[in-house]
C-alpha positions as CSV (number, residue, x, y, z in Angstrom):
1,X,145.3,60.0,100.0
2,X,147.2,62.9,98.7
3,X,143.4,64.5,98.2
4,X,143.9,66.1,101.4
5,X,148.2,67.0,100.8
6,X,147.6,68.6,96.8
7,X,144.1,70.2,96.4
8,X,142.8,73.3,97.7
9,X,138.9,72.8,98.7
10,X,138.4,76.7,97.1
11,X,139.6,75.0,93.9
12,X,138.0,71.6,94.2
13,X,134.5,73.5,94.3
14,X,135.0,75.9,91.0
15,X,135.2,72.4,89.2
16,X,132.2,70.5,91.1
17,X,130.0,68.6,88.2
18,X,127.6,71.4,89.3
19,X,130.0,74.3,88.6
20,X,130.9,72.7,85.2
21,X,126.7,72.9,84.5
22,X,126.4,76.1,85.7
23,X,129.6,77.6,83.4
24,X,128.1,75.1,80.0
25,X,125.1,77.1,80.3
26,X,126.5,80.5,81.1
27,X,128.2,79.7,77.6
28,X,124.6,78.8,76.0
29,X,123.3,82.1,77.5
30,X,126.2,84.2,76.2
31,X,126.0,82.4,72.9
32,X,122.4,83.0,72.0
33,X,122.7,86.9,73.3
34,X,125.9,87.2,70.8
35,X,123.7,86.0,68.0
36,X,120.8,88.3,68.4
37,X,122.9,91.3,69.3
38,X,124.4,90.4,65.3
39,X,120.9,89.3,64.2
40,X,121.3,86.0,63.3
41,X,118.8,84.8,65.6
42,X,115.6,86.6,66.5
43,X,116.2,88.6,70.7
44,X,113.0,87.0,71.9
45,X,114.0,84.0,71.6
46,X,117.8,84.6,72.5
47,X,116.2,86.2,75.6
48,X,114.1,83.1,76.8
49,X,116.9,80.8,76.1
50,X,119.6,83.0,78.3
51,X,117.2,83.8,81.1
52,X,116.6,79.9,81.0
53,X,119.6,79.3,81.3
54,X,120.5,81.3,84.1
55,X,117.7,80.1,86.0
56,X,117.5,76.2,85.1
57,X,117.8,73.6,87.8
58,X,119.6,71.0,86.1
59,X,120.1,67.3,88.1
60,X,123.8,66.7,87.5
61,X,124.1,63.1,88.6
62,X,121.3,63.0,85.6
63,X,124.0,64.9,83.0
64,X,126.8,63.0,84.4
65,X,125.0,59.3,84.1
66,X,123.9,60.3,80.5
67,X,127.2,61.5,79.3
68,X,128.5,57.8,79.9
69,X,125.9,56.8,76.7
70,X,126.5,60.5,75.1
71,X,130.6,60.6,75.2
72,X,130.4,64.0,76.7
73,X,128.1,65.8,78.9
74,X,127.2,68.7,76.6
75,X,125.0,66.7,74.8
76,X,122.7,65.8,77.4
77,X,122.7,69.5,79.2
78,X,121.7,70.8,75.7
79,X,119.1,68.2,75.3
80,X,117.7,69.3,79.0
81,X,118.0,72.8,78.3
82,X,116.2,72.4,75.0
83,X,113.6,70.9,76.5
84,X,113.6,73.5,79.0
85,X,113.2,75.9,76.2
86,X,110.5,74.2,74.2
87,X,108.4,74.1,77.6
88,X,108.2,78.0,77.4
89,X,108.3,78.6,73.5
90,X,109.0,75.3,71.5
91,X,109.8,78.0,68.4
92,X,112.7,79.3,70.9
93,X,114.2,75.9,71.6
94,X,115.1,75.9,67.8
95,X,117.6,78.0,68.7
96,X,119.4,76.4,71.5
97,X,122.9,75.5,70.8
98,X,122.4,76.9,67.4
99,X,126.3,77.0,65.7
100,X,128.1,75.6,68.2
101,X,129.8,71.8,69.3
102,X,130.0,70.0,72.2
103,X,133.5,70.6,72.2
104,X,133.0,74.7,71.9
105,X,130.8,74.2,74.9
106,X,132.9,72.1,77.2
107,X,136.3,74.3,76.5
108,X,134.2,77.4,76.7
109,X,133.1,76.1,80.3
110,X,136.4,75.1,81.1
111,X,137.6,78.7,80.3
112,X,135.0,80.2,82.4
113,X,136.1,78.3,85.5
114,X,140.0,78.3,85.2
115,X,140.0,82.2,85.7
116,X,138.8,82.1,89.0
117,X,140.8,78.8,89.9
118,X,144.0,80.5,88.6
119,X,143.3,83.6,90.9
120,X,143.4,81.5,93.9
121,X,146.4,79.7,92.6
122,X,148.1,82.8,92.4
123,X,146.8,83.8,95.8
124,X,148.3,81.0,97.3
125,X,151.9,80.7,95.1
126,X,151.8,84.1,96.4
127,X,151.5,83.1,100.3
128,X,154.0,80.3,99.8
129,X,156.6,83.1,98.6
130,X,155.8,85.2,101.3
131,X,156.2,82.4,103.8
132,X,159.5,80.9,102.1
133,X,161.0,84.3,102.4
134,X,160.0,84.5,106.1
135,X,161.2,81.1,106.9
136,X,164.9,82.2,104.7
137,X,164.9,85.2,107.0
138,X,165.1,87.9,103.9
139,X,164.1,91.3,104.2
């Protein structure tokens, strides 16, 4: 019921399960580029990995049903994406997620998306001033 009175459908969509997906693996990507760009992983394989991940079609209702069994959902996404990987270069997929938590993904995700969800918050607080001082009469 108050769905329709206290969300914005902009916002609703920067957190849709798919949105979530797509910022977890932008994280991977950018994770595995830091590493080879200090040379702690090979570039090669840091390439593969982030080009996978920025072109991976990845079944959310498939992530979201196995993050019930897994307690989270990174752990099934970087199960996917590794297999992913290890389709293409099974040496590469060695590197997936290499150094990081589930935690340091889902926050890092979560991060990603609340910068453009605060810009259209603002955007709108910024309307509702406009309005209020309009409807008050000020100059």
């Amino acid at each position: 019921m108050f769905d329709v009175l206290f969300t914005d459908p902009d916002v609703d969509q920067i957190f849709t399960d798919e949105a979530i997906i797509g910022a977890m693996l932008r994280f991977e990507g950018a994770l595995v580029q830091a590493q080879a760009d200090l040379n702690l992983i090979p570039s090669q394989p840091a390439d593969l990995i982030a080009h996978v991940c920025l072109n991976a079609k990845i079944d959310a209702d498939q992530i979201v049903a196995s993050a019930r069994d897994a307690g989270n959902p990174a752990i099934p996404l970087v199960r996917e994406l590794s297999e992913l990987v290890s389709s293409a270069d099974p040496e590469a997929a060695k590197f997936v997620h290499n150094g990081a938590t589930s935690q340091d993904v889902i926050d890092s995700a979560v991060m990603l998306q609340l910068k453009p969800a605060l810009t259209k918050i603002e955007s709108g607080i910024e309307q509702l001033q406009q309005r209020l001082v309009q409807l008050i009469g000020a100059p």
